[in-house]
Structures are given as structure tokens and as C-alpha cells.
C-alpha positions as CSV (number, residue, x, y, z in Angstrom):
1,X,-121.8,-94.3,-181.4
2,X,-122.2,-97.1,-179.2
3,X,-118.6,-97.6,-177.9
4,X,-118.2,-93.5,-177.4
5,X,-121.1,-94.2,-175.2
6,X,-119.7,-96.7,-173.4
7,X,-116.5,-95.2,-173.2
8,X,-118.2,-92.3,-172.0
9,X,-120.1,-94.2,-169.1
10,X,-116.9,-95.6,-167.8
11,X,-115.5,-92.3,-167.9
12,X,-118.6,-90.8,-166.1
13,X,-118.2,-93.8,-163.4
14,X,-114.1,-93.2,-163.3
15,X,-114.9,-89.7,-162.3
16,X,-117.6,-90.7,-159.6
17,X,-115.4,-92.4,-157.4
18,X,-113.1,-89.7,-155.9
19,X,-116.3,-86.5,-156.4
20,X,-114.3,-84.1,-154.1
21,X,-111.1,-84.2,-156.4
22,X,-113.0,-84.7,-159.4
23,X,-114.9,-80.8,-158.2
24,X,-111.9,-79.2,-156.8
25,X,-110.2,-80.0,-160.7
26,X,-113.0,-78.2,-162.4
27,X,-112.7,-75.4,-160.2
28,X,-110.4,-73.9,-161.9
29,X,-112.1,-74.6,-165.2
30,X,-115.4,-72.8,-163.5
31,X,-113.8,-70.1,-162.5
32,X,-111.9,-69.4,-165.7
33,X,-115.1,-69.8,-167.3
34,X,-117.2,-67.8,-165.4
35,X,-114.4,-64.9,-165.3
36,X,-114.5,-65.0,-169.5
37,X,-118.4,-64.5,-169.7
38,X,-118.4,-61.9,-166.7
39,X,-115.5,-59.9,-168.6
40,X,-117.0,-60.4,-171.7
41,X,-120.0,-59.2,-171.0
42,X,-118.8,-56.3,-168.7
43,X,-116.5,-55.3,-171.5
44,X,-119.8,-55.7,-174.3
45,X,-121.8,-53.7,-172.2
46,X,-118.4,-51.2,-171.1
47,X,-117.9,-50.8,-175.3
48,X,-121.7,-49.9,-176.3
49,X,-121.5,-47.3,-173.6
50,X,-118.7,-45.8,-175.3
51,X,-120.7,-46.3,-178.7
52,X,-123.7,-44.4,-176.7
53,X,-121.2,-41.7,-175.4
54,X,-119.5,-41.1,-178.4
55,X,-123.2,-41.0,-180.4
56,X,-123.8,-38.4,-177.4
57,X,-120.6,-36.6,-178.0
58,X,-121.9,-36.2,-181.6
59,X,-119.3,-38.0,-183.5
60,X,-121.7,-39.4,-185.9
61,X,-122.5,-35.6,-186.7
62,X,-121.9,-34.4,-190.2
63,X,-122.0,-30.4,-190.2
64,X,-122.4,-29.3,-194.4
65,X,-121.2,-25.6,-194.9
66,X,-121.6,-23.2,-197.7
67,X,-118.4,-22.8,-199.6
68,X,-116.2,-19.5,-199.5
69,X,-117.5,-16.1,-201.3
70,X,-114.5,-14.3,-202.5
71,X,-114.7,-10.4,-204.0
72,X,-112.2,-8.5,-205.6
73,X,-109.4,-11.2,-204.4
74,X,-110.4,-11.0,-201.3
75,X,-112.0,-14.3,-199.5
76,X,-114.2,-14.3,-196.7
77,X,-114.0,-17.7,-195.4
78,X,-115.6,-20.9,-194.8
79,X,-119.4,-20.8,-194.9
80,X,-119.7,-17.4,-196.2
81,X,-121.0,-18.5,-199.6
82,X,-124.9,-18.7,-200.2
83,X,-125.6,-22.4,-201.8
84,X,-126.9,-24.3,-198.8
85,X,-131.1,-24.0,-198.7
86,X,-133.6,-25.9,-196.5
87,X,-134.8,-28.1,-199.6
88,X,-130.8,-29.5,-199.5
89,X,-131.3,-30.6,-196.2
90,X,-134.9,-32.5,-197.3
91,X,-133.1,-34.0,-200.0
92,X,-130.3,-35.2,-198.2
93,X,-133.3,-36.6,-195.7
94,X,-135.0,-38.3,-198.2
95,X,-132.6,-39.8,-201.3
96,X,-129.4,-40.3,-198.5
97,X,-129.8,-44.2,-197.3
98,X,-126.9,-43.7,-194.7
99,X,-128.4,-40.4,-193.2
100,X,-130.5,-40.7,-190.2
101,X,-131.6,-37.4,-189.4
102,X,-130.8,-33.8,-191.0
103,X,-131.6,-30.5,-189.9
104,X,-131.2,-27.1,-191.4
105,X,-129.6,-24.4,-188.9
106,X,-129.8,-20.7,-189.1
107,X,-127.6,-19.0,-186.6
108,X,-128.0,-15.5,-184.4
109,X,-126.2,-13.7,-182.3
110,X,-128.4,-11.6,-180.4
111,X,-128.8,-10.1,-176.7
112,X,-132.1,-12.7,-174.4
113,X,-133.6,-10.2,-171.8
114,X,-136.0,-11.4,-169.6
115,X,-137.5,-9.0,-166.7
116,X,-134.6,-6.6,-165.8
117,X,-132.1,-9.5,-166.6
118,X,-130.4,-10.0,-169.5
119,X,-127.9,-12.3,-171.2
120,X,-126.0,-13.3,-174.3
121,X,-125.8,-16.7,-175.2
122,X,-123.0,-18.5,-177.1
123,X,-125.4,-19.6,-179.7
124,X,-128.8,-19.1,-180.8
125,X,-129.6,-21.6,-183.5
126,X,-132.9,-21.4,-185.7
127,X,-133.7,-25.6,-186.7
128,X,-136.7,-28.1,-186.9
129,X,-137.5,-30.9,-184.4
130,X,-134.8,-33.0,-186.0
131,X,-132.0,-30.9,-184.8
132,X,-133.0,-32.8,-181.2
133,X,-132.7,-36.4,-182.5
134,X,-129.8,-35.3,-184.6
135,X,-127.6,-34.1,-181.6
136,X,-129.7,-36.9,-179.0
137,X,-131.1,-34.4,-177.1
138,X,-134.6,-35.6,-177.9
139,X,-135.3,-36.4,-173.9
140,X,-135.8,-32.9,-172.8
141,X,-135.4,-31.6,-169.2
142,X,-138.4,-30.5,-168.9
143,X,-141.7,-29.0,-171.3
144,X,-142.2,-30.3,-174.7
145,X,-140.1,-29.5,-178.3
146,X,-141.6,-27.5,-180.7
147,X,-143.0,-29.0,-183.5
148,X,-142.8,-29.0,-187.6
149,X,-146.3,-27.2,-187.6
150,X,-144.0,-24.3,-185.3
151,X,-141.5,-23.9,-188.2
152,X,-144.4,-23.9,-191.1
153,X,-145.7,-21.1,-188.9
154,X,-142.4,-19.5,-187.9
155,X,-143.8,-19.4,-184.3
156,X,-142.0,-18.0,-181.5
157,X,-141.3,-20.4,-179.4
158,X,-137.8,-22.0,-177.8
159,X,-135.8,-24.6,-176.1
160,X,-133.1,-23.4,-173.5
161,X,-130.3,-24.8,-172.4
162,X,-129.4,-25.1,-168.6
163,X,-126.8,-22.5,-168.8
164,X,-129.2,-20.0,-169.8
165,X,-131.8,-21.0,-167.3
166,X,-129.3,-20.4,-164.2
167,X,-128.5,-17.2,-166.0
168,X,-131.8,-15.6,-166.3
169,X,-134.2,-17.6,-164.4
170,X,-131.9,-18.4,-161.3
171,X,-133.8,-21.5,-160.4
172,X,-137.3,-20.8,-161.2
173,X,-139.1,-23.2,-164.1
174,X,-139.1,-21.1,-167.3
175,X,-141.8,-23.6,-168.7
176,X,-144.1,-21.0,-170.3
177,X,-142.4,-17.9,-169.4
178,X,-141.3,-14.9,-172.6
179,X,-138.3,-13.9,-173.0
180,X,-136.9,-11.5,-176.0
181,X,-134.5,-11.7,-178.8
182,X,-134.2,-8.5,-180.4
183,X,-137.4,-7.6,-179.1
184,X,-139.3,-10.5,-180.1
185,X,-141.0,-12.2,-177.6
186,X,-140.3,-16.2,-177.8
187,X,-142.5,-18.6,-175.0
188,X,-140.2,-21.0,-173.5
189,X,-141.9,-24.3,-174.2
190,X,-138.5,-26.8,-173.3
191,X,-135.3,-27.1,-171.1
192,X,-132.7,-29.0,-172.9
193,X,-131.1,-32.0,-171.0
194,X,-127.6,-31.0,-169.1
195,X,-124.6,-31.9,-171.6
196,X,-121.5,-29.8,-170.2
197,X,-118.4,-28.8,-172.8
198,X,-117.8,-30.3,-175.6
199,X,-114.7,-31.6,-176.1
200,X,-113.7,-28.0,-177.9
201,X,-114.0,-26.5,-174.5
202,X,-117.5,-25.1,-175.5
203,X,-120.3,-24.9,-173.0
204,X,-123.6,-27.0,-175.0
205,X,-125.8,-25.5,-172.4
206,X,-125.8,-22.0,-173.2
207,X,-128.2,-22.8,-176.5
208,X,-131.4,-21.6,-177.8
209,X,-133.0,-23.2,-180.2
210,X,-135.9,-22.2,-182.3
211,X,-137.9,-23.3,-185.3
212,X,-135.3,-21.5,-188.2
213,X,-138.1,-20.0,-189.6
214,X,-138.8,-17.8,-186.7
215,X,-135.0,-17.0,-186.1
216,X,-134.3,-16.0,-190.3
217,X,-137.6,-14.0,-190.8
218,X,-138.5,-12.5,-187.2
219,X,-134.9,-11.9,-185.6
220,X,-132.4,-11.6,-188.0
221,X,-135.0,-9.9,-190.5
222,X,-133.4,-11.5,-193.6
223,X,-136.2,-13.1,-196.2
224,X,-134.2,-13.4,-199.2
225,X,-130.8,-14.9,-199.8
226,X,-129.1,-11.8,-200.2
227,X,-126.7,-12.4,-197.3
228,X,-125.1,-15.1,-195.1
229,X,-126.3,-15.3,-191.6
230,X,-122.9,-16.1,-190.6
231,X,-120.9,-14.0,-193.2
232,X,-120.0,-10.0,-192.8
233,X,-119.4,-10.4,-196.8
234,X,-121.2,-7.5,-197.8
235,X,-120.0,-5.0,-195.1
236,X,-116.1,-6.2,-195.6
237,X,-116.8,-5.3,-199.2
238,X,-117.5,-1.7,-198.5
239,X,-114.6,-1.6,-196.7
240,X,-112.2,-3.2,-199.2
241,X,-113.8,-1.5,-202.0
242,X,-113.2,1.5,-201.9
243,X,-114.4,2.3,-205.6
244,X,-117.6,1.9,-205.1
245,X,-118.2,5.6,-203.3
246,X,-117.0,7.3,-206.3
247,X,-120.5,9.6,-206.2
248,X,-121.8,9.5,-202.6
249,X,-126.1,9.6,-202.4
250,X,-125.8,12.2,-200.2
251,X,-124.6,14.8,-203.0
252,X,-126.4,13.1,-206.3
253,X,-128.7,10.6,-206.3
254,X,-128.4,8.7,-209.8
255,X,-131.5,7.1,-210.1
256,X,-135.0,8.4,-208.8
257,X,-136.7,6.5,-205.6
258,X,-139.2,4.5,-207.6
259,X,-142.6,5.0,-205.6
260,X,-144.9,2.0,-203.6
261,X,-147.0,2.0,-207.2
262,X,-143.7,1.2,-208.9
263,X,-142.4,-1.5,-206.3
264,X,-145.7,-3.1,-206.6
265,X,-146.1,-3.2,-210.2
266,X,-141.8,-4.9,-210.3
267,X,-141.1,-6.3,-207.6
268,X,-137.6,-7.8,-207.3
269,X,-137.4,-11.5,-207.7
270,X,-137.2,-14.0,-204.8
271,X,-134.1,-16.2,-205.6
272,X,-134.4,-18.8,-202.3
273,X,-134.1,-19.0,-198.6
274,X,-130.6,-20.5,-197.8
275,X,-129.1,-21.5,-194.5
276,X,-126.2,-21.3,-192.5
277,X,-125.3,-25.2,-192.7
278,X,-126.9,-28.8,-192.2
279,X,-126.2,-31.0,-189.4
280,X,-126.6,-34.6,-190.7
281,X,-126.7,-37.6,-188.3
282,X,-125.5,-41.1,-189.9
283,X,-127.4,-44.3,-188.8
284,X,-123.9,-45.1,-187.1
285,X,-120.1,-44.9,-187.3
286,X,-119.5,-47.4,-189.6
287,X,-122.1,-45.1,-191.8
288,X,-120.0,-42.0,-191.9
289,X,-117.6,-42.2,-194.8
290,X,-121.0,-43.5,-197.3
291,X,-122.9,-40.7,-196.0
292,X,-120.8,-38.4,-196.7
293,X,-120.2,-39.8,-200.3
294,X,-124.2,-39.6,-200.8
295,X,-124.3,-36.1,-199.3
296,X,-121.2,-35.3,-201.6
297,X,-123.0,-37.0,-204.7
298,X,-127.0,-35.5,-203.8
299,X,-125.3,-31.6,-203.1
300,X,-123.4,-31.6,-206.5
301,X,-126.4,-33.1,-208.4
302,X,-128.6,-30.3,-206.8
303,X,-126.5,-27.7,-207.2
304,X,-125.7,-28.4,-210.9
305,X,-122.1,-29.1,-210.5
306,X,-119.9,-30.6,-213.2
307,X,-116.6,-33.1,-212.5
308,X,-114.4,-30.6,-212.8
309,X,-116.1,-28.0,-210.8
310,X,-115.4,-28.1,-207.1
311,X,-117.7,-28.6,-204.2
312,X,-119.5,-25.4,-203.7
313,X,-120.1,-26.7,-199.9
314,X,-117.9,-28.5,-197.1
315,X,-118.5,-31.6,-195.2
316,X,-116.9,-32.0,-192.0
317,X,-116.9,-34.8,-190.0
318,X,-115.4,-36.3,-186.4
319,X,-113.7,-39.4,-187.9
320,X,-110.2,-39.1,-186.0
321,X,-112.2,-38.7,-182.2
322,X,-114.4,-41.4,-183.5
323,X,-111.6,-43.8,-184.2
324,X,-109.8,-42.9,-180.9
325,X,-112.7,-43.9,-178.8
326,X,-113.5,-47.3,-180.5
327,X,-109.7,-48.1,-180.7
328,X,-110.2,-47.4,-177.0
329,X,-113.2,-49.6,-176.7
330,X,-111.8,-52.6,-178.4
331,X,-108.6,-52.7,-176.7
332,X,-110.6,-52.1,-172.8
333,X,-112.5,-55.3,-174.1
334,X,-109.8,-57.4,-175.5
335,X,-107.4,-56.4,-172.0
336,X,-110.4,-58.0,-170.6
337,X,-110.7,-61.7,-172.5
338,X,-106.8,-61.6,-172.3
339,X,-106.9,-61.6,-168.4
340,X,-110.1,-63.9,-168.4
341,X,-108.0,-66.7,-170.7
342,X,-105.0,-66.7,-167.9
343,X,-108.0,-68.5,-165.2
344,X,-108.8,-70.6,-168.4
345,X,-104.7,-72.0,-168.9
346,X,-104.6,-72.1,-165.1
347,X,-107.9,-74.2,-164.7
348,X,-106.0,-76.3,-167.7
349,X,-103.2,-77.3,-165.9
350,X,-104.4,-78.2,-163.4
351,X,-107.1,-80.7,-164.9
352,X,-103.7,-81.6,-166.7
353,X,-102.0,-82.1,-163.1
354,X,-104.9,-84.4,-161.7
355,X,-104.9,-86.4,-164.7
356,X,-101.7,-87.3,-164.7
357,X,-102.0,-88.5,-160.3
358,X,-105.5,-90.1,-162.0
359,X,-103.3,-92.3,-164.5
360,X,-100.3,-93.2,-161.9
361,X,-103.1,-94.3,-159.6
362,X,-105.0,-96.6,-162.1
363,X,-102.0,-97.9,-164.1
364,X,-102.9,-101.6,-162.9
365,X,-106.6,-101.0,-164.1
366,X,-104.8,-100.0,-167.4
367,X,-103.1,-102.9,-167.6
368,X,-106.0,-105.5,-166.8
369,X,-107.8,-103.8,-169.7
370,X,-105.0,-103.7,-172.0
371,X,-104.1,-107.8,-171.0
372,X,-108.1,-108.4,-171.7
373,X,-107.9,-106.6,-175.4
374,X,-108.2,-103.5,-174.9
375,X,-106.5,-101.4,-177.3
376,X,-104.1,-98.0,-177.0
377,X,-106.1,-95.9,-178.6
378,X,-109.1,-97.2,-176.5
379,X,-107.3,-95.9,-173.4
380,X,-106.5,-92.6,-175.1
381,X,-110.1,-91.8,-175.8
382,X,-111.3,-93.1,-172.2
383,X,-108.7,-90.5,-170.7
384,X,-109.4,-87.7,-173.1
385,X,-113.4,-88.4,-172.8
386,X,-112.8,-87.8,-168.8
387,X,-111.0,-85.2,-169.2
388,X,-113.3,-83.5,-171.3
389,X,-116.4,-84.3,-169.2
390,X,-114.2,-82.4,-166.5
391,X,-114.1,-79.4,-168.3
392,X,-117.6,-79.3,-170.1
393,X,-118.9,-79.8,-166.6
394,X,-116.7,-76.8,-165.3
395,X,-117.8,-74.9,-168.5
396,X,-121.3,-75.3,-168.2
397,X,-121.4,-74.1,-164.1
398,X,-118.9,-71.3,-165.0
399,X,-121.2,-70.3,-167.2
400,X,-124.1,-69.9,-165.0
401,X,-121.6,-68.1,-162.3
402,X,-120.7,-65.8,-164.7
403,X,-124.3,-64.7,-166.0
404,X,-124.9,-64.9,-162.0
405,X,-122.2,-61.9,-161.4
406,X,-122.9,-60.0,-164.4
407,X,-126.1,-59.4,-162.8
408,X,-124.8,-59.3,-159.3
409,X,-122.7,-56.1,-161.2
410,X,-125.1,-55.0,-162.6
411,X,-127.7,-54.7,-160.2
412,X,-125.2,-53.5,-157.3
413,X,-122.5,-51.5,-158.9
414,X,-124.6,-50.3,-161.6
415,X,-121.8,-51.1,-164.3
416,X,-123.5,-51.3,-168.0
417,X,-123.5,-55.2,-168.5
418,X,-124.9,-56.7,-172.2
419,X,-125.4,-60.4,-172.5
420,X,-123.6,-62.1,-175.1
421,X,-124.3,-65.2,-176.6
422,X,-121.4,-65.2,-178.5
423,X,-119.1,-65.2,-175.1
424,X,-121.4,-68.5,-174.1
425,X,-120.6,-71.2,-177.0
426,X,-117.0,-69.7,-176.8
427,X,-116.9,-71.0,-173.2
428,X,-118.3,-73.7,-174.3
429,X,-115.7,-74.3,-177.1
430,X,-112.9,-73.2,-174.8
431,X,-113.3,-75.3,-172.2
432,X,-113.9,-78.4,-174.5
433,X,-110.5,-77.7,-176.4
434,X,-108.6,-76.9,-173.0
435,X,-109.8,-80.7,-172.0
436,X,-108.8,-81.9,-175.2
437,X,-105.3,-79.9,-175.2
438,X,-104.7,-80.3,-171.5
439,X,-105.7,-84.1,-171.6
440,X,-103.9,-85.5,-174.4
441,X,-100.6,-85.6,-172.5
442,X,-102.2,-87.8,-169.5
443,X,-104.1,-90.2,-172.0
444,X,-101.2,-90.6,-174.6
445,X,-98.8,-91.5,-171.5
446,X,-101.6,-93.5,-170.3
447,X,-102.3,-95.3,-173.8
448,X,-98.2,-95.9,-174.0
449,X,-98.0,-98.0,-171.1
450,X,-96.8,-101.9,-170.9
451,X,-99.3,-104.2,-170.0
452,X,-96.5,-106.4,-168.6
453,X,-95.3,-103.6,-166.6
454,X,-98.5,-102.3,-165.5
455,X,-100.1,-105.0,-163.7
456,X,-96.8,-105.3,-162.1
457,X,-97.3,-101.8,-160.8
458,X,-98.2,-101.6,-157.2
């Protein structure tokens, strides 16, 4: 420890006789440095925004469908089946580690009038509060969601969407205003945040969301689980069927209307509420493929599903958009590091270069110590030690250049910037194996000279 101190103070008083060429060497080690943590950081904070965007976009969405209902041969399509219930979704909430959020949906098509306006929206969704955080529309526009005590109570109260309040409300605040679906008066208590087209084409402004409770027993006036919101199942069966007509009620009527007495006394049977699907949310993308193995897994156990019985639901997911985007992230960010390490091997040659003039112009100094004992590889760690220094020095302002512009950038151009520590001790590490790499040449060549024939130098 000793001697690589003192090696290191000769080196330290080597490089403190010419300061001006001793800075202008590191400047290209400073400015390959700084450029690494500036693009590494720009490129950190550039890839989380695409991680935010793509979370915004949805993409760790799950959507859970009913399975298909088939009669007579005839199928009626994804989702038309009745197996999905509100107690799934809770389930899937609470025994489903890589689930986030979930949120039942019940969907409506119906006709919003409000004063002599009126308007159909592309979708009118019955949910719970979830729904918000599921889909990160939890910072509203404007009002207040509705709450878990509003779906207990199937209150009428919604959240529009910003297509819907140009529609009908042509710039006004709807905050507290009534309008109708099928005659039911909601209160509009929220304005969802602006979110343009999905990347289907569809407008996610022209919304309305309600508690689902409201939206199945109020609007679409279906209590039991005798039909799918979203299926036309038992009108496509009249049609198909055409059996079941054979004595019409108009001529006989086969069994007698039993009376209210009679109702009363056996009533029919409540099965369960079911729902049009679940939207699950995944704690993140690295989640989705184990959450939808758990959802998979909980659904089958519920549902009383054997191994050879197939999934009476459907999962659907974004993986191939979600991989497309983080491909597109990592490579943004590596482009970056590659350009940043080109200052880096620049900066290295040219600490190389100066070594190399440093060595011709002290090759009698070499020699004295050499003809006083001094041995080669003493020489070769003096050289390497300075060049070294060099670059740690470069490393360590580069480093506080680069912090300096990421907030320059970030503050000015309002570019997202994240600080990485990571990016720091590899500048460190960098810059320390550049002297060492770039330096080796100059001290070997140094180390190999003649004593003889370099005291003779002049």
C-alpha cells in the first residue's frame, strides 16, 4: 500500500506540471462521460414513459369473457354464454397475487337524452370504482367517482367521457346535471380525463360509466341470469327454431296463467347475477402471463371444471403490442449508450495519444530512474497510475456535467429524465478501464525502454 501511494504521488506531481494538457486530455474522457449519464438517464426516464404509456394504453389489461352458448348447432359467439358473476371478479381480487385491480362490467346500448338533445354513445358500461384504477383513469376531469356504497345501492349516478360532453353539453360543466338512459334519470357526478382512440380506431371518450348495479337492474331491466347482456341468444333461437311455434298462445293456451297468490306462494328460483366480462389489471407487464395462469386456475376451480373440461370463459390479453413497445423502448435506450460509448473510445485515444508525447518527452527521466533501480514494472504502474488518475478525474467531472444537463433537459425541454445510479458507477468503471486499456500501450513502451539508450536521449 505504501509504494502504490507513492507511486500514486509521483504520478499526481507528473501530471501537475503541464495542467493545461493534463485538462484538455480528460476532456474527452468528461465529455464521453457526461454524454453516457445524460443518455442514460434521458433514455431511463424516455423507457418508463413508454412503460407509463403503454400502462395508459391498457396493455396490462386482461378482459375475461363468458364462453360461447350454442343451441340446436348453432353457436352464438364469444361472450354469449352465462358463467361470468360479480363474486368471480372478487375472487379473482382477492386469491390472484399478480392481479392488481378487477372490475366486473355490464354493458348497454341505449339512447342519453338530455334537454332537447340527444345522443348515442359507443359504450355505456355498468362497473365499480375499480374499473377507474384498472383502466388509469382514476384522475378525473372534473367532479368526483362514484363510490362502492353507489353500486350496493345501485344509485344512478355517472362518469362521462369528453366525447359525450361536447355532444350534449356543448361546453357547459355537466357536474350535477340529469341526463336519461332509457328514461332513467342518472346525475353526472365525473368527467373522465381526455384519452383519444385507442389503437383499434375507437374513440375512449364517448363512455359512460355507472355503478353495474344501476346499469343491470334499472336500464337493461335484467335481475336474474336468464340472458346475456351482450348476447341476442334467446331471440336468434326463435328464429332458428322454428319448432318451437308448433301451437301458437294466441289460439290455445296450454297451461293456465297462475294468479299473484300462486307466484307468491312458488316463486321461481334466483340462480345468480352474471356479467358481461372482467377487466383485470396485472401489477405490471412482467405480471401478465402469471395472472392469467391464476385467473385460469381460480375461474376453473370456481366454476367446477374438471382437466378435461374446457375453459367455460376466455382470457384475452395485449401481449404482442406489449412486447412491441418494450422492444421499442430497449433498443431507443441501448441506440443511446451505443452513441454515448463512441465519446468514451474517442476520449480514450486520446488520453492514449498524450501518453505516448508524455513518455517521448520524459524518456531521460525514465532512464535516470531505471539507472538508480528502478524496475520495469515500476515504470509500468507509474504510467498506468497517471493515466488512470486522468480518466477517473475526467469520470468524476463528467459525471457531475451529466447530472447538470439532465436537469438542464429536464427543466427546459421538459423531456422525462430518471436518475440512475446504476449509469454512475458504470462511468465510474468505464472510465477507469478506458485508462487502464488506453494506457497500457504508453506504459509497456515506456517500461521496455534501455536505460543506456535513454539517458542518451536528448
Amino acid at each position: 500500500m505504501m509504494k502504490l501511494l507513492r507511486i500514486l504521488l509521483i504520478a499526481l506531481r507528473a501530471l501537475k506540471r503541464n495542467p493545461m494538457r493534463a485538462g484538455l486530455t480528460t476532456l474527452g474522457i468528461v465529455i464521453g462521460v457526461a454524454a453516457v449519464i445524460a443518455m442514460m438517464e434521458i433514455g431511463t426516464g424516455v423507457s418508463q414513459e413508454i412503460q407509463r404509456t403503454i400502462t395508459d394504453m391498457g396493455a396490462n389489461a386482461l378482459m375475461i369473457l363468458p364462453g360461447t352458448a350454442a343451441t340446436g348447432g348453432v353457436s352464438f359467439g364469444a361472450g354469449s354464454s352465462v358463467t361470468l358473476t360479480p363474486q368471480d371478479c372478487d375472487a379473482i381480487l382477492r386469491e390472484c397475487p399478480a392481479v392488481r385491480w378487477a372490475a366486473p362490467v355490464v354493458r348497454a346500448r341505449a339512447q342519453l337524452v338530455y334537454g332537447n338533445k340527444n345522443y348515442v354513445p359507443w359504450q355505456i358500461n355498468g362497473t365499480t370504482p375499480d374499473y377507474l384504477q384498472a383502466q388509469n383513469w382514476a384522475d378525473l376531469a372534473e367532479g368526483e367517482p362514484f363510490t362502492d356504497k353507489d353500486v350496493r345501492n345501485a344509485s344512478k349516478v355517472c362518469l362521462i367521457g369528453q366525447t359525450i360532453v361536447r355532444e350534449l353539453f356543448e361546453g357547459e360543466s355537466p357536474i350535477g346535471k340529469e341526463l336519461r338512459i332509457h328514461n332513467v334519470a342518472f346525475k353526472v357526478v365525473g368527467v373522465l380525463p381526455r384519452k383519444g382512440a385507442n389503437m383499434m380506431g375507437f374513440d375512449q371518450d364517448d363512455l359512460v360509466l355507472a355503478p353495474w348495479t344501476t346499469i343491470k337492474y334499472r336500464v337493461t331491466g335484467s335481475p336474474l341470469a336468464s340472458a346475456n347482456q351482450s348476447s341476442a341468444a334467446s331471440g336468434t333461437s326463435n328464429t332458428v327454431n322454428t319448432l318451437n311455434q308448433l301451437y301458437p298462445l294466441s289460439q290455445l293456451q296450454l297451461y293456465p296463467v297462475q294468479s299473484a297468490v300462486q307466484q307468491a306462494d312458488t316463486p321461481l328460483p334466483v340462480r345468480f347475477t352474471n356479467v358481461d366480462q372482467v377487466v383485470v389489471s396485472a401489477q405490471s407487464a412482467d405480471q401478465i402471463q402469471a395472472a392469467i395462469r391464476q385467473v385460469s386456475d381460480l375461474l376453473r376451480e370456481r366454476h367446477h371444471l374438471r382437466g378435461d373440461t374446457s375453459d367455460d370463459f376466455s382470457v384475452r390479453d395485449m401481449t404482442q403490442m406489449v412486447a412491441v413497445l418494450s422492444s421499442t423502448a430497449t433498443l431507443m435506450t441501448k441506440l443511446l449508450l451505443f452513441v454515448a460509448l463512441i465519446s468514451l473510445i474517442v476520449g480514450g485515444v486520446g488520453i492514449m495519444n498524450i501518453m505516448l508525447v508524455s513518455v517521448t518527452e520524459r524518456t531521460r527521466e525514465i532512464g535516470l530512474r531505471m539507472a538508480v533501480g528502478a524496475r520495469a514494472r515500476d515504470i509500468l504502474r507509474q504510467f498506468l497510475v497517471e493515466a488512470v488518475v486522468l480518466c477517473l478525474s475526467g469520470g468524476i467531472m463528467g459525471i457531475a456535467i451529466g447530472r447538470g444537463c439532465s436537469m438542464l433537459i429536464r427543466q427546459f425541454l421538459h423531456w422525462p429524465v430518471e436518475a440512475s445510479w446504476l449509469a454512475i458507477m458504470a462511468a465510474v468503471a468505464v472510465s477507469a478501464s478506458v485508462g487502464i486499456v488506453f494506457g497500457f500501450y504508453p506504459a509497456w513502451k515506456a517500461a521496455r525502454l534501455d536505460p543506456i539508450e535513454a539517458l542518451r536521449y536528448e
